[in-house]
C-alpha positions in Angstrom: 0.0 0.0 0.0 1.0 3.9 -0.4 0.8 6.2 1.6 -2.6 8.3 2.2 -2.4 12.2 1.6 -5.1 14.2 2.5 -3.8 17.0 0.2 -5.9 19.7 1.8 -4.5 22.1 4.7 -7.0 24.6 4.6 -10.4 24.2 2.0 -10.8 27.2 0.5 -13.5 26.3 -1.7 -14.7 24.5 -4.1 -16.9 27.7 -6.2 -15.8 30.0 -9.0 -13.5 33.3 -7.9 -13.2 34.2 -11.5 -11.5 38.4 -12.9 -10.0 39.9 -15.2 -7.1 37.6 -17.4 -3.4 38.5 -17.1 -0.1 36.2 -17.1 -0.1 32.9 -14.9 1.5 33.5 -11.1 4.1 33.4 -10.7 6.8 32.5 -13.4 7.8 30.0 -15.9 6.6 26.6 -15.0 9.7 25.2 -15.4 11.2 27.0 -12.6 9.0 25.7 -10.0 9.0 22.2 -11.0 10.1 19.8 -8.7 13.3 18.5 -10.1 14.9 16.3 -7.1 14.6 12.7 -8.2 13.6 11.0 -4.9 10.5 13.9 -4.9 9.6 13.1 -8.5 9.4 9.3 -7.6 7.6 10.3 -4.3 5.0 12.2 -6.7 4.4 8.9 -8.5 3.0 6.9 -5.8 -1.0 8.1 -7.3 0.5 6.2 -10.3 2.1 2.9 -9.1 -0.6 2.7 -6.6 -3.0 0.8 -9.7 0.1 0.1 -12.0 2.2 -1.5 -9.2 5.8 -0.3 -8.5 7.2 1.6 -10.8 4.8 1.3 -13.9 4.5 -2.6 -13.9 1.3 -4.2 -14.9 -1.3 -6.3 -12.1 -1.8 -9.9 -12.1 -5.4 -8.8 -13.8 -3.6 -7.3 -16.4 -6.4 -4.7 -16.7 -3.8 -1.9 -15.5 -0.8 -2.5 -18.2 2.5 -2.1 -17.7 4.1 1.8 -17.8 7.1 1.1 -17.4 10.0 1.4 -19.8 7.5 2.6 -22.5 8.7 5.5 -25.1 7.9 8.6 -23.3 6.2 10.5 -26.0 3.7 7.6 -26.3 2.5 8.0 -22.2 2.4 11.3 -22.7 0.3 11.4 -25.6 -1.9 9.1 -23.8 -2.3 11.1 -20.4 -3.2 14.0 -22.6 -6.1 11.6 -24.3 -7.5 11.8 -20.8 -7.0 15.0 -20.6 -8.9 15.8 -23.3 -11.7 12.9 -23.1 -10.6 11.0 -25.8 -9.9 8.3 -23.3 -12.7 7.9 -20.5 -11.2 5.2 -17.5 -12.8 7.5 -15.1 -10.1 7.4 -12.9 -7.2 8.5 -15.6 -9.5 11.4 -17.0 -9.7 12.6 -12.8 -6.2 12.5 -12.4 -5.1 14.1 -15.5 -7.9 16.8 -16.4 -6.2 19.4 -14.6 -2.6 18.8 -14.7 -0.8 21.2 -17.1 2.0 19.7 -19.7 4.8 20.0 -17.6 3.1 17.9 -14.8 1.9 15.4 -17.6 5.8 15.3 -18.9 7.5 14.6 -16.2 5.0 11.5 -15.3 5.7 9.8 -19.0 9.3 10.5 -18.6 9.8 9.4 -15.3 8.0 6.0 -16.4 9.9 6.0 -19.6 13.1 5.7 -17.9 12.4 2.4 -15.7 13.9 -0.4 -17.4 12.1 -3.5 -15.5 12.8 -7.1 -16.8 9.4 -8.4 -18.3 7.6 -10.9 -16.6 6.7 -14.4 -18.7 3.7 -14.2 -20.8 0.5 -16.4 -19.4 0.2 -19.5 -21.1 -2.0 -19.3 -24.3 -5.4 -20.8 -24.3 -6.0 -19.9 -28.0 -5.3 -23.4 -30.7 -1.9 -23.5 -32.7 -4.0 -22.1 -35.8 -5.2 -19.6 -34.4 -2.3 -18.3 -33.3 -0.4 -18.7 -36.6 -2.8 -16.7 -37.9 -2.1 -14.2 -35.8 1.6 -14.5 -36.1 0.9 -13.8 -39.4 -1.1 -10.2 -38.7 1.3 -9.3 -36.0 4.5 -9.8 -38.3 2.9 -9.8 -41.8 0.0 -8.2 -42.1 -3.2 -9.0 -44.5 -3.2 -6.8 -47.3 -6.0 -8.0 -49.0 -8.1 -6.8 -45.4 -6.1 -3.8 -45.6 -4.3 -4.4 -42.2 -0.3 -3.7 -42.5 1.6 -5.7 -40.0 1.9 -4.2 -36.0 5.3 -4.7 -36.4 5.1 -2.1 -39.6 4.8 0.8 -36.8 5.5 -1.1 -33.4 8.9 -1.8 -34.4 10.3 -5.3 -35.5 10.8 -6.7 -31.9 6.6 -5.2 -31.1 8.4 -3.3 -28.3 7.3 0.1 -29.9 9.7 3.3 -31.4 10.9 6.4 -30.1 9.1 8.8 -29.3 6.1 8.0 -29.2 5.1 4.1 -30.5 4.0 2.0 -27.9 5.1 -1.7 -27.6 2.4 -4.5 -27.8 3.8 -7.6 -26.0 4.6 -8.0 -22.1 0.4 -7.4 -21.3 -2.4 -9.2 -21.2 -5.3 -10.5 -23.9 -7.6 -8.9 -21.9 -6.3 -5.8 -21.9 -5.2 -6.0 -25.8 -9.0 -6.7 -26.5 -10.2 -4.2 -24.0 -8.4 -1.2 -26.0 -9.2 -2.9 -29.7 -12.9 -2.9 -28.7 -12.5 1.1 -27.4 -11.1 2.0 -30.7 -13.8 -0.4 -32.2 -17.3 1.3 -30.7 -15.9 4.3 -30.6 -15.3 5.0 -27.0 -11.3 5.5 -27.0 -9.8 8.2 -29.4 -6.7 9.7 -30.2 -5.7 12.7 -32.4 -6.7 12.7 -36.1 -6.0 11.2 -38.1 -6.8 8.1 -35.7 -5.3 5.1 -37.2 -5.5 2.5 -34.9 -9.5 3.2 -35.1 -9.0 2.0 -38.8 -7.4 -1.0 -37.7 -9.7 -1.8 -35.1 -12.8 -1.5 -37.1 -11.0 -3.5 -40.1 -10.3 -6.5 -37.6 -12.9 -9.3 -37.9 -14.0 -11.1 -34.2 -11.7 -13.7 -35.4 -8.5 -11.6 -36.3 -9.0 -9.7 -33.3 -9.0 -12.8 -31.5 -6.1 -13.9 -33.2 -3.3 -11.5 -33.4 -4.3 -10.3 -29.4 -4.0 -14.3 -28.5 -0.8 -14.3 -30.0 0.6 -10.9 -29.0 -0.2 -11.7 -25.2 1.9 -15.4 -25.8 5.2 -13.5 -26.6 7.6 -13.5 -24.1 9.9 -10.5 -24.1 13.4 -11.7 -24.8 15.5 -8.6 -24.9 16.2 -6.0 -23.1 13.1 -4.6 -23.9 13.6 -1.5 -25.0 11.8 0.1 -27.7 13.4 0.7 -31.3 15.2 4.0 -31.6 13.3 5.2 -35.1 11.5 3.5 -37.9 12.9 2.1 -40.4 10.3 3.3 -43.4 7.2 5.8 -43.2 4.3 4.5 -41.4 1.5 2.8 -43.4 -1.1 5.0 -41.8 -1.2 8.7 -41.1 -1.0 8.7 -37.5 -2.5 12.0 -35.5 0.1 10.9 -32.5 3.0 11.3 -34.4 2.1 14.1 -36.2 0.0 16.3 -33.5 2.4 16.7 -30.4 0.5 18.9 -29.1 -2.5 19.4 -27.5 -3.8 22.9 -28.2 -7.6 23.6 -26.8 -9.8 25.1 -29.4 -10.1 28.9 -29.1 -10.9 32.3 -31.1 -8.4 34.3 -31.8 -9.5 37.9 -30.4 -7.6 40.9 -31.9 -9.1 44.2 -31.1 -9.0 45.5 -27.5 -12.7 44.8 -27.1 -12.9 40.9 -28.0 -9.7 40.6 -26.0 -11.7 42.0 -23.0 -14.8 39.8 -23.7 -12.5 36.9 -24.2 -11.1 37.4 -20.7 -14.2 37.8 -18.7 -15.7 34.2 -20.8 -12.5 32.9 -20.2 -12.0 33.8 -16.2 -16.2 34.0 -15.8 -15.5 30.4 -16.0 -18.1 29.7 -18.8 -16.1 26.5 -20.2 -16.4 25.0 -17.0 -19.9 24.3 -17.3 -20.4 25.0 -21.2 -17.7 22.2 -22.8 -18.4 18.9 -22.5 -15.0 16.7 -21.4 -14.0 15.5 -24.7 -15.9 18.2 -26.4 -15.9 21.5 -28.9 -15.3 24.5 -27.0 -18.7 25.9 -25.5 -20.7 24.0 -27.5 -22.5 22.5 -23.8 -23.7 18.9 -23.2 -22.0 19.1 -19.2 -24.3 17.5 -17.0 -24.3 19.3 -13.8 -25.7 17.0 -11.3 -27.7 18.1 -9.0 -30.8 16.8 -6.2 -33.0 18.2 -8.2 -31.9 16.4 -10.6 -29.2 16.6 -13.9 -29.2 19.8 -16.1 -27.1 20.1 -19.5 -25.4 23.0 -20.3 -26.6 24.2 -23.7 -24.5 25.0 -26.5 -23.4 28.8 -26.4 -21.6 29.0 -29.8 -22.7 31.2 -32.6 -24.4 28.3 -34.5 -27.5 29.7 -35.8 -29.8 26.2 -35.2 -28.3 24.9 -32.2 -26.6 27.6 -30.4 -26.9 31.4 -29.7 -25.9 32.6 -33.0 -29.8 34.2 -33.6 -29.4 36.1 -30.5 -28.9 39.4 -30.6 -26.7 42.2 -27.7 -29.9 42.7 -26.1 -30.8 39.3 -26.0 -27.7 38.1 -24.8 -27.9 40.6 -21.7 -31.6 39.5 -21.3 -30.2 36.1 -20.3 -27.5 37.5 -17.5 -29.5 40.1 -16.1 -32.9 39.1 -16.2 -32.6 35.2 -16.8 -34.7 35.2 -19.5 -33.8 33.3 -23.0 -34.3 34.5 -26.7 -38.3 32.7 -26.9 -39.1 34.6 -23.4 -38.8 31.3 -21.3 -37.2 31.5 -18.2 -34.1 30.3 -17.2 -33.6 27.8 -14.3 -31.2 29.5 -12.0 -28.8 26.5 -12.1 -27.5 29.2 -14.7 -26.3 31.6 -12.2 -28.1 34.3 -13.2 -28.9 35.6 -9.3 -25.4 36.5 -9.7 -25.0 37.7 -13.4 -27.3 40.1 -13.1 -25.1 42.2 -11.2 -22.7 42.7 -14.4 -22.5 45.9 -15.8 -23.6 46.0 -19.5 -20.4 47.3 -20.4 -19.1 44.2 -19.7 -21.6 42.0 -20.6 -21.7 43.6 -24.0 -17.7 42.5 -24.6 -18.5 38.7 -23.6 -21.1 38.5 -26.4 -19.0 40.1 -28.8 -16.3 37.5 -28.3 -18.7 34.8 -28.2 -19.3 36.0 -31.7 -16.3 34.9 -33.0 -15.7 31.3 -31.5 -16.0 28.7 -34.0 -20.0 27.5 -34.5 -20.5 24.0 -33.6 -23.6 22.5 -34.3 -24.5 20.1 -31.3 -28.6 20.1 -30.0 -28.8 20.9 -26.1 -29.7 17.9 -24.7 -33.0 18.5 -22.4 -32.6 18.4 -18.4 -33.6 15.2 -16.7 -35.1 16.6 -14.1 -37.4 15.0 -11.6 -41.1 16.4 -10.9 -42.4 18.6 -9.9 -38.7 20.9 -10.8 -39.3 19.5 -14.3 -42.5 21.7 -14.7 -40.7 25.2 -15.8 -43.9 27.1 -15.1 -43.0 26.7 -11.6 -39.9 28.8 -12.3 -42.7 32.1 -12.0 -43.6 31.4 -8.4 -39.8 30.6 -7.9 -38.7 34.2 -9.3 -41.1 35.7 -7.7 -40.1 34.5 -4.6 -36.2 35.1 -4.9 -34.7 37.1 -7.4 -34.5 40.5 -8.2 -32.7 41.9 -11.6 -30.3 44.6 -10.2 -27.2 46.0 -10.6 -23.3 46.1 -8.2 -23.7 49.0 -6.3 -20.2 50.0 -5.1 -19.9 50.7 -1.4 -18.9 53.9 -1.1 -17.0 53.7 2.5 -14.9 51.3 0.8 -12.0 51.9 -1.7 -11.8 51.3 -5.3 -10.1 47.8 -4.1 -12.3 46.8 -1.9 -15.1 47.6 -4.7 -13.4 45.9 -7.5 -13.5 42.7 -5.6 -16.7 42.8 -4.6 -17.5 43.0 -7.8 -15.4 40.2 -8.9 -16.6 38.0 -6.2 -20.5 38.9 -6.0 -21.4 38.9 -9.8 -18.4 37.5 -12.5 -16.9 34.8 -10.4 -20.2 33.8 -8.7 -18.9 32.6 -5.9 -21.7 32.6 -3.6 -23.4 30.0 -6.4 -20.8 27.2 -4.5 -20.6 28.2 -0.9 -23.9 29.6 0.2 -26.2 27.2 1.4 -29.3 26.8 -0.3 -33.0 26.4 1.0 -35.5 22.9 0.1 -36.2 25.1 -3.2 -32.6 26.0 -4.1 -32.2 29.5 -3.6 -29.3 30.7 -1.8 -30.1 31.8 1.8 -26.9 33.8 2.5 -23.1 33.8 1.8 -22.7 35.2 5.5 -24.3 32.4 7.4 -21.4 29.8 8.6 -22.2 26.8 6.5 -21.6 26.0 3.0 -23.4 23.9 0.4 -23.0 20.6 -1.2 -21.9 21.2 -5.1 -21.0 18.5 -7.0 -20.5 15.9 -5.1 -18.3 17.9 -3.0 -18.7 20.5 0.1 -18.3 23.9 -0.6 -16.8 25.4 2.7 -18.2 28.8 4.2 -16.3 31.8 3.2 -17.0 33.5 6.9 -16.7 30.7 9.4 -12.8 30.5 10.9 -13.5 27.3 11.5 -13.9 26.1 7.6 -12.7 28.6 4.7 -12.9 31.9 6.2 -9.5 34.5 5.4 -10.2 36.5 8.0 -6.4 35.9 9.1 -4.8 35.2 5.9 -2.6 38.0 4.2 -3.2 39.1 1.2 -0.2 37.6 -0.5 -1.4 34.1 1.0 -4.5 34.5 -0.9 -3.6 35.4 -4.0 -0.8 32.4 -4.1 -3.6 30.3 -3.2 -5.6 31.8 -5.9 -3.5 32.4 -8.4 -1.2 29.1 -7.9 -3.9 26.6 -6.1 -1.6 26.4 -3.2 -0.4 28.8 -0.5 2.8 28.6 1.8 3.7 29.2 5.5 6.6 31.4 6.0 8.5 28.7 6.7 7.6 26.9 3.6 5.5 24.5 4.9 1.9 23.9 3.1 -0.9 26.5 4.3 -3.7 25.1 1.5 -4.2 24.0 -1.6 -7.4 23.8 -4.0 -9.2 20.9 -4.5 -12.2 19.3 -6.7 -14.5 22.0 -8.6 -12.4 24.6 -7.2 -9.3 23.4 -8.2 -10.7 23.3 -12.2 -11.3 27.1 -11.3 -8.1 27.9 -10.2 -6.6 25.9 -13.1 -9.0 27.1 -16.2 -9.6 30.6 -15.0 -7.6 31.9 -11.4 -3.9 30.9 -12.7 -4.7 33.8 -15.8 -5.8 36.3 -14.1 -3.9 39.9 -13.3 -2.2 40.3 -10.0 -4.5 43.4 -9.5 -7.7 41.6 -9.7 -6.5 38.7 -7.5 -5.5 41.1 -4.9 -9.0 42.6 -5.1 -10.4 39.4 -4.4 -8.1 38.6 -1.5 -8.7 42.1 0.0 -12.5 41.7 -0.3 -12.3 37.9 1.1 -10.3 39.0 4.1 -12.7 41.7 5.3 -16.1 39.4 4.9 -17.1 39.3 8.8 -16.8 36.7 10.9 -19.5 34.6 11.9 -19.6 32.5 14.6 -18.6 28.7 13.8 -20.4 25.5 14.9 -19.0 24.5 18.2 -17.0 21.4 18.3 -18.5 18.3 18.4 -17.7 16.6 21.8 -18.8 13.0 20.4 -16.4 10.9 20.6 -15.6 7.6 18.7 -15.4 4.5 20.7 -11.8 3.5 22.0 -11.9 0.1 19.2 -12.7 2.7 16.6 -9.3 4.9 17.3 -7.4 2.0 18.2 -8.1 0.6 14.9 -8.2 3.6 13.0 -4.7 4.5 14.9 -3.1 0.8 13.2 -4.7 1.9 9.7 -3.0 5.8 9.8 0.6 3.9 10.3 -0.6 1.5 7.4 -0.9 4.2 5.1 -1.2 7.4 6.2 2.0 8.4 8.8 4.7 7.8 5.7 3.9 11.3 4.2 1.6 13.5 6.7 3.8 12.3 9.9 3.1 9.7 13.1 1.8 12.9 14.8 0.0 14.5 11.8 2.6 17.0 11.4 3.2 16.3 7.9 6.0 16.3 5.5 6.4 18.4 3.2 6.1 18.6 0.1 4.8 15.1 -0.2 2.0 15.3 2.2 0.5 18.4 4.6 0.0 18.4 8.1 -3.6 17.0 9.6 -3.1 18.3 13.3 -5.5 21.1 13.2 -6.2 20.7 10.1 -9.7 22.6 9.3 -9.6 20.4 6.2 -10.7 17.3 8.1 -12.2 19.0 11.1 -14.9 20.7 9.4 -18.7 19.7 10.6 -18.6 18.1 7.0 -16.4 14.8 6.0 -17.2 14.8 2.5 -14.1 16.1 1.1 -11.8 14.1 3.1 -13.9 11.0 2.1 -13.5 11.6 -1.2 -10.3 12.4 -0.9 -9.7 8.4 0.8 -11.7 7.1 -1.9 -10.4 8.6 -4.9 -7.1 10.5 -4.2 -6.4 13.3 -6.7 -4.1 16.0 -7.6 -4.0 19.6 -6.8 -4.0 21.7 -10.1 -1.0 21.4 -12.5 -0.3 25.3 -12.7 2.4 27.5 -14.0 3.2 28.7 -10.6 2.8 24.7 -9.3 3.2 22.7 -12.3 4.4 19.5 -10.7 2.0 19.3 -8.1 1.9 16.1 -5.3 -0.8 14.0 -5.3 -2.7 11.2 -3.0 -3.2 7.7 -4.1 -6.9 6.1 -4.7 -7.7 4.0 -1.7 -11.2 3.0 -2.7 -10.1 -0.8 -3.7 -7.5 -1.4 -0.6 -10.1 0.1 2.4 -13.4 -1.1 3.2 -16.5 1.5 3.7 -15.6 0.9 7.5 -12.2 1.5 7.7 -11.8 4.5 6.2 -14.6 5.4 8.6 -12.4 4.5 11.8 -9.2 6.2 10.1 -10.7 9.2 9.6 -12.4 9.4 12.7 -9.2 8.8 13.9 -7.7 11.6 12.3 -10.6 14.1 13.0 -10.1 13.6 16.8 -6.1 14.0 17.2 -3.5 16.3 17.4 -6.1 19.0 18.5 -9.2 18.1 15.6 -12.3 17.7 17.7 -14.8 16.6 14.8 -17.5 13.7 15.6 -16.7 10.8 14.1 -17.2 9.2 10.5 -19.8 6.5 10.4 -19.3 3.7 7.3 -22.8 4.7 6.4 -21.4 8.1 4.9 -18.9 6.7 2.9 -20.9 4.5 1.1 -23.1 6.7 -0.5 -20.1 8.4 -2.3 -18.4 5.8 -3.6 -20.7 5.7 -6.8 -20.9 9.6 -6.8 -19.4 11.1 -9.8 -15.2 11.6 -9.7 -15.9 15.2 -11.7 
């Protein structure tokens, strides 16, 4: 087992803080990359958690061997999940918001272990059938229009720099599992896709055949993969020719689209507006919800399916008033409560940019909502009830500072929209009472109780690290907080781009919310067992990276002795955190961030009940204890 890490010191949130763009904070990513080589292979324990030690492949075989593999080819790969053109669930959460540097350094750190192979399963496939797919493998079948593997895998099938994976040393199982992705269409890679061709040219009984023999093959050099091909590829292949990954965007050029391309951008629109895997802004994201699951609609210029029939007024309609083109009103899952403060200056620029994004045509795919929030007439009583259209009214005892992040906070970044608590009918009671809200599967921490996410005594350089980077120091170095889950998307789409001015507006407004008196601390306390047993499992996994005493060790894991992180009134995080692990954001000013293994297939429901209660009531926590029943529940919730 690995070691746990709870990477959280301090939640600051999981909503949008969203202003105007600038340069990433603070530098060059390759100047705050972590560069010692015991800290890089420290960083990889996420990976070799599933892929075993140092890239090699389970006895399943459904985890395949990283090891040793041309570098270019894992990083291609990790940027597939990036992009949803791969969907294992758990690769897209670890990868979506790491940056390329982060990505790098994982291929070529697993590029570089040179691990003896380990022998091949006997085959269960008939002698025929296996010639046959000797054949395939080695000859290819032109009259099926297949050129051989070893054509573009290299003549041992042990791939070619830089990027050409090798095809023997896994399993059948794992062969056919990535074949039958590329075959109904639910892997990808950059067009042109060739191995999609191959697939879909393989009959059952060729698949069956060149997999069987491919998994038979024992590995009997070194195994290291060819240096360069020896002729062009039979194929166009978008790997080799798309290093890359660029997202889609418009290219803005006078002063107005370049302001209306900053507030879409850092108003976080994509967030909710691009499906993973999908055309920039052209919506399909469901946003999940206990009211059930809305779909972001398409917000591209396409005149059938998007907004490109919508005029200025229209468009400001929608923000201000939340009322579409047709006159129907909008459910507030759009945050229009919050939009409406924008001034139409500025509302003006983001549909002028929005103009010029390439038009996608893609239908927006109706809510599946449950009754009675399905019946949209009900929206009437519901506006009438909570919302009124209005405008940011600058405080005038306040300083321009003070009143530009307000601004920023309240109405662009929509913060409130995450961490104020909601009533039965979803309208936000108030960003100053001290609870937050449950947003995504995740807890949203109050932004004025001291005991969850309140600033009060942060400094304003603090914040806009955390802001601008997704984690924030102690003056001694040692981890203060870091972003996690929706927030840390924010921080990585948005925050890391935006101007040093704006972020300190947003720290100086944060710090100065008031104050509002937290929860007292739960005196429960769990049952002697359930600490003495929790107490075994934090040495198990846990004490290796955040300390025997929960004083952590930096930079691989934070501290957990008062740790508001796990002491909150709310567990959800850190259960989530148990079950699935993660990665703080990949950023230019942290582009090689630390990450926490996935320990939702080595501890039960019940034990990471009793080693987080165990946590939440030492080294000074005082939070009631974790019952299994809690984490059950959220071990089918959505990663993302």
């Amino acid at each position: 087992m690995r070691p746990l890490r709870l990477g959280v010191v301090t939640v600051i949130g999981l909503g949008a803080l969203v202003v105007s763009q600038g340069q990433p904070l603070p530098g060059a990513a390759e100047d705050h990359a972590v560069s010692d080589p015991d800290l890089i292979a420290r960083r990889m324990q996420p990976c070799t958690l599933c892929h075993a030690e140092r890239g090699r492949a389970t006895p399943q075989g459904y985890y395949p061997r990283i090891a040793g593999k041309p570098a270019g080819y894992l990083f291609n790969q990790l940027v597939n999940f990036r992009r949803g053109r791969r969907h294992f669930p758990t690769m897209v959460y670890f990868a979506q918001l790491q940056g390329d540097a982060s990505l790098r350094q994982m291929a070529t750190y697993f590029a570089a272990q040179q691990l003896p192979y380990p022998p091949p399963e006997p085959p269960i496939a008939g002698p025929s059938l296996l010639e046959r797919g000797r054949r395939l493998a080695t000859e290819g079948d032109a009259s099926a229009q297949l050129p051989s593997c070893a054509a573009c895998h290299g003549e041992q099938l042990l791939g070619v720099e830089p990027a050409v994976p090798g095809l023997l040393g896994v399993s059948q199982d794992y062969l056919l599992g990535q074949l039958g992705a590329w075959r109904n269409e639910t892997r990808s890679a950059a067009a042109p896709d060739c191995m999609a061709q191959i697939a879909q040219r393989l009959t059952p009984t060729a698949l069956a055949a060149v997999t069987a023999w491919l998994a038979s093959q024992p590995v009997t050099s070194a195994g290291h993969p060819a240096a360069s091909m020896k002729a062009p590829p039979p194929l166009r292949c978008g790997s080799l020719e798309s290093p890359r990954d660029a997202a889609a965007s418009a290219s803005a050029t006078s002063a107005e689209l370049r302001r209306g391309q900053e507030l879409v951008r850092l108003g976080n629109c994509a967030s909710c507006h691009t499906a993973l895997g999908g055309a920039l802004l052209a919506g399909g994201r469901p946003i999940p919800t206990r009211f059930g699951t809305f779909y972001a609609p398409n917000i591209t210029p396409d005149l059938q399916t998007g907004i490109g029939r919508w005029s200025e007024p229209d468009f400001w309609r929608a923000l201000h008033e939340g009322i579409a083109r047709d006159g129907t009103a909008l459910y507030p899952a759009f945050p229009y409560p919050d939009y409406t403060q924008l001034e139409r200056s500025d509302v003006d620029a983001m549909y002028a940019y929005l103009r010029t994004v390439p038009p996608v045509s893609a239908a927006n795919r109706p809510h599946e909502l449950r009754v009675p929030y399905n019946l949209r007439s009900l929206l009437m009583v519901w506006r009438w009830l909570y919302f009124r259209a209005g405008t940011y009214r600058p405080d005038p005892a306040q300083d321009a500072t003070w009143n530009r992040g307000g601004y920023l906070v309240r109405a662009l970044a929509h913060c409130s929209a995450c961490h104020a608590p909601r009533n039965l009918l979803g309208a936000e009671r108030s960003a100053l009472e001290p609870t937050g809200a449950s947003i995504l599967g995740w807890y949203a921490p109050s932004l004025v109780d001291p005991q969850e996410a309140s600033l009060h005594e942060w400094t304003v350089p603090d914040i806009v690290s955390l802001l601008g980077t997704g984690v924030a120091a102690r003056s001694g170095g040692q981890t203060q907080a870091v972003t996690l889950g929706p927030m840390a998307q924010v921080v990585f789409e948005s925050l890391q781009f935006a101007s040093r001015e704006d972020l300190e507006a947003i720290a100086h407004y944060l710090q100065t919310l008031p104050t509002v008196a937290a929860t007292p601390v739960v005196s429960e306390r769990a049952s002697d067992q359930t600490l003495y047993e929790g107490q075994a499992l934090y040495g198990r996994h846990c004490a290796a990276c955040h300390g025997e005493r929960g004083e952590g060790h930096d930079p691989l894991g934070p501290p957990l002795a008062r740790n508001r992180a796990v002491s909150m009134g709310s567990a959800i995080n850190a259960i989530r955190l148990v079950l699935f692990g993660g990665y703080v954001a990949g950023t230019e000013g942290n582009p090689t961030p630390f990450g926490m293994p996935p320990f939702s297939e080595q501890l039960t429901d019940d034990q990471i009940a009793r080693v987080l209660s165990y946590i939440r009531q030492s080294w000074g926590n005082g939070a009631a204890p974790v019952e299994a029943s809690a984490v059950s529940p959220l071990r089918g919730s959505p990663l993302w």
